[in-house]
N, C-alpha and C positions, 0 to 999 in steps of 0.2 A: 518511586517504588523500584527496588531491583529487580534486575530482568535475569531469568533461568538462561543460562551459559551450557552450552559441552561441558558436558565435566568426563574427566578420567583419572585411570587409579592404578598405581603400578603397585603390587602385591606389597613390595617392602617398606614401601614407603607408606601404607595404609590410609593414606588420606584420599577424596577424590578431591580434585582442583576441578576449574574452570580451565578449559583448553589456549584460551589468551590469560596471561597473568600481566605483569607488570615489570619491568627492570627500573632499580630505586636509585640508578650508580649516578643519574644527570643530578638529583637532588643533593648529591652533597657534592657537587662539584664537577671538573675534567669538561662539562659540555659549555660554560659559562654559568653566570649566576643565575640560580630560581631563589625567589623570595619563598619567606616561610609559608604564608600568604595560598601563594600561588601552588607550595607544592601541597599543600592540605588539600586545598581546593579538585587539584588533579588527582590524589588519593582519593577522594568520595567520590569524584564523577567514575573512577575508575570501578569501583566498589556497587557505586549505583546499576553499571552496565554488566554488572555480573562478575567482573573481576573478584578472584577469593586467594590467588597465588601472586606476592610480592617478595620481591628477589633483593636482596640487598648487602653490604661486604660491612667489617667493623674499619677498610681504609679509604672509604668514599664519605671524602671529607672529612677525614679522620673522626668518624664517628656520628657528624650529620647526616648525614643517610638515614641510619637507625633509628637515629633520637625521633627523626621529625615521623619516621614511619612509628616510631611508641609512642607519638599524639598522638597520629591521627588513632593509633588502637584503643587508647583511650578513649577518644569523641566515639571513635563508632560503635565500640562493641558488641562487636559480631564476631561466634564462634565459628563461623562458618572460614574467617579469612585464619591459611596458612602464611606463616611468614619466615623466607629461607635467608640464613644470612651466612655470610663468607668469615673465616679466618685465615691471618699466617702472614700477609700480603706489608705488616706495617713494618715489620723487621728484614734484616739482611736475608737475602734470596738463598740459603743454604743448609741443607738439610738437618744440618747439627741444633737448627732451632725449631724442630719443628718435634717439641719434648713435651711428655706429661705435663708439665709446672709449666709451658707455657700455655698450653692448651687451655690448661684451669684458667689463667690469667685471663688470656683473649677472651675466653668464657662468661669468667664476671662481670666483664665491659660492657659485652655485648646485652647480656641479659640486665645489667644498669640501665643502657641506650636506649634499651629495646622495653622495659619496664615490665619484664616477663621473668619469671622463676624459673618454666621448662623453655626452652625453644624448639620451635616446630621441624626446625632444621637445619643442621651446620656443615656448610663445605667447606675443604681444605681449599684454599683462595689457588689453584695453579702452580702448587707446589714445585719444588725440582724436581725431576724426575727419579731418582733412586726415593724420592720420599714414599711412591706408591709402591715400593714393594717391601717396607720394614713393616716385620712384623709387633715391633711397640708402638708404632704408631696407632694402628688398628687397635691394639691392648687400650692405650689412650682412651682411645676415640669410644672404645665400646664403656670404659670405665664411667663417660658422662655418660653415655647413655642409662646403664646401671643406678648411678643415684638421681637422676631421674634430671640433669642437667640439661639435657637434650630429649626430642623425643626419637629422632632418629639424623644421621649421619648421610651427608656425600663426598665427593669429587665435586671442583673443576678442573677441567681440562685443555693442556693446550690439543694433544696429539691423540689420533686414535689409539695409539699402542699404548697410553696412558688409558684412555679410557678401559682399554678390554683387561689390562693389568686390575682396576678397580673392581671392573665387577665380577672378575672373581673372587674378589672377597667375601664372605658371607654377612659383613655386615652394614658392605654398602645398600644403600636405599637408592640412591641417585647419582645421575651425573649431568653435570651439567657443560654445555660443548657446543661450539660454535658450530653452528647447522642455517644453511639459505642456500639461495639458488646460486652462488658462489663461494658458497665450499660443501659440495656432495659427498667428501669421503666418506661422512659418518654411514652415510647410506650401505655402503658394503658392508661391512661388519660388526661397526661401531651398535645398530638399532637393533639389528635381527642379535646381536648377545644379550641385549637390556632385554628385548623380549623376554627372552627365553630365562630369563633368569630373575625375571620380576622387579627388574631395577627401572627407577623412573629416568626419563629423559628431559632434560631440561635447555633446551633449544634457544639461545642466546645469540647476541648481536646477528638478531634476525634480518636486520635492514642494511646489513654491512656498513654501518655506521651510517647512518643515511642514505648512502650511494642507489639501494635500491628504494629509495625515496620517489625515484625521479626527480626530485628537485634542484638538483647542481649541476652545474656547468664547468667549464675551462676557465673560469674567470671565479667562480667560488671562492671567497676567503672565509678562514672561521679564525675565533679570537685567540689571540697569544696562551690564553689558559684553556684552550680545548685541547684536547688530546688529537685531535684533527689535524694540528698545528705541528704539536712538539710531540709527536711519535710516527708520524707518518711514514719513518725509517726505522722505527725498534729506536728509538733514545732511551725511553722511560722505561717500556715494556716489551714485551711479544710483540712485534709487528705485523703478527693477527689479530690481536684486539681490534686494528683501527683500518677500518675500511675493508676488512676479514683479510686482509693482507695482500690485496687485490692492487698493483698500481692505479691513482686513481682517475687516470685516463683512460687505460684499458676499461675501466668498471664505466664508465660514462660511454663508452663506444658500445661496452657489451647491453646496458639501462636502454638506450636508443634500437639495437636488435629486438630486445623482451615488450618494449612499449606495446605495440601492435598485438601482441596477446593479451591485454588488460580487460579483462567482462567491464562490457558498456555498464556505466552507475559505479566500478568500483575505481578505488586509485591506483596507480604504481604499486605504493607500498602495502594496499593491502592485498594485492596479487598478490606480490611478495610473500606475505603473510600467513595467505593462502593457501600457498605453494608447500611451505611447512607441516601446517596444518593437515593435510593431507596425508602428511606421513604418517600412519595407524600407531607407530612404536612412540612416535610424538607425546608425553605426557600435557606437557606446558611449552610455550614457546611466552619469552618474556622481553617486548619491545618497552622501551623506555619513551617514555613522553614530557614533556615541557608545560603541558596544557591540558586544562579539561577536554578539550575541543578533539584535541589527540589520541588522547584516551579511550574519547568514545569510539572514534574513527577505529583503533584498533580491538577494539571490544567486539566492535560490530564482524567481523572481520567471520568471529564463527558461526554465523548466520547465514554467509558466504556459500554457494553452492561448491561442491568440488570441482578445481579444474578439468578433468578430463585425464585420459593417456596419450591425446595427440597436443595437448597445450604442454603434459609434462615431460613428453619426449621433444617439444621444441628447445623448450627448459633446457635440455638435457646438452640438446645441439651446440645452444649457443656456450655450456659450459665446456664443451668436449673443447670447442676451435679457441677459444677466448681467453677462459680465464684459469681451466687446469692445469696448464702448461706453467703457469706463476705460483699455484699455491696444493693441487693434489700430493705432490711427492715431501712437501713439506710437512704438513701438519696430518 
């Protein structure tokens, strides 16, 4: 039986989610392999636990991602689940491609993959930065909206000053932006604008790649095909994606300070998770799992009492000495 979740609803985006959704990027790939198998299996338990908001890009896996999330939407059929997916990310990184006629293109793919006529929701994959402020792109963007290609439109983001360029558009719905207890920026200005302006907030690489897992050490290896691996320096991508751009010593010295606040019965990372959660302007926050087992674990998460204002001004402590020093002026 499905279990009632938080839900919330940012004016633009008109839908209410489930306040834990799902990130779909380990299934097609970058974390190691998931069997077909396995990732259906971690979609239902997801679904079961109340999950209704699943996040996923048309370049994660070059299109596996999608596909396996348009089974499971087939098996389940439930109108209740939102499904957000990314463009932009499979072509050269420069804004001259980020045109009407590709838009359509990316468009029909996804909605093939995805085995849907509207989608529930399309972000720009981290575009370059002059890309948030043409005004044809939005002309685009609003155009699928129009014939009914989409049902509404976001951002993702690397930088705050990307993000607040977006919502002042009128016809963003969302953004989507790396937010944990290891990058606070958004918190100044990045939320209280989405507030205010009815844009949903889409709270990503919640666990800094793990890191606020607790579960790694100085001796951690991960496989030649994670992203863990081969961008831990910006090779492939932003050198925020991976580990929120946190050295990831520094992030293990700072995991061992936050330990000692964890509420007895929960884990590290659903602290973690917690800790997000917490923030009121939060729409969804969308941690990625490998496993049923995982899934549930972060399901449960909004069940969770709130931490407090003295657990999140420790929060706050260990980010001031620790970890803003490597990544606030950046992103």
């Amino acid at each position: 039986m499905d279990t009632p979740m938080e839900t919330r609803k940012a004016q633009r985006l008109g839908r209410e989610v489930g306040v834990v959704g799902l990130g779909c990027w380990q299934l097609g790939g970058d974390w190691g392999r998931v069997e077909d198998a396995d990732a259906l299996a971690l979609l239902h338990a997801a679904a079961d636990t109340g999950v209704t908001f699943l996040d996923t890009a048309d370049v994660y896996g070059d299109g596996r991602s999608e596909a396996l999330v348009g089974r499971f939407l087939g098996e389940r059929g439930d109108d209740r689940l939102v499904v957000a997916t990314k463009m932009g990310r499979r072509v050269e990184q420069v804004p001259e491609n980020y045109t009407r006629d590709n838009f359509r293109a990316w468009n029909d793919r996804s909605r093939a993959n995805l085995g849907l006529d509207t989608l529930d929701l399309v972000q720009l994959h981290c575009p370059p930065t002059p890309v948030y402020s043409r005004d044809e792109v939005y002309d685009a963007l609003d155009e699928l909206v129009a014939e009914q290609r989409v049902a509404a439109y976001g951002v993702s983001v690397e930088t705050a000053d990307e993000a607040l360029t977006a919502i002042a558009r009128p016809g963003v719905a969302s953004v989507q932006i790396i937010l944990n207890a290891f990058r606070q920026k958004p918190l100044e200005r990045v939320l209280p604008a989405a507030a205010a302006a009815g844009v949903a907030i889409i709270a990503r690489v919640p666990l800094a790649s793990g890191l606020l897992s607790g579960r790694y050490s100085a001796t951690t290896e991960f496989p030649p095909d994670d992203h863990r691996t081969y961008n831990r320096h910006g090779e492939a991508f932003d050198v925020g994606e991976t580990f929120a751009g946190v050295p990831f010593e520094v992030g293990l010295a700072a995991v061992e300070r936050l330990r000692p606040l964890v509420p007895a019965g929960a884990t590290m990372a659903q602290f973690a998770l917690r800790w997000i959660v917490d923030q009121p302007q939060v729409t969804v926050v969308i941690p990625g799992a490998r496993s049923a087992e995982q899934a549930r674990g972060n399901a449960a998460v909004a069940d969770l009492p709130p931490l407090g204002a003295e657990v999140h001004a420790a929060v706050r402590a260990v980010y001031d000495e620790l970890i803003g020093p490597h990544v606030h002026a950046r992103w």
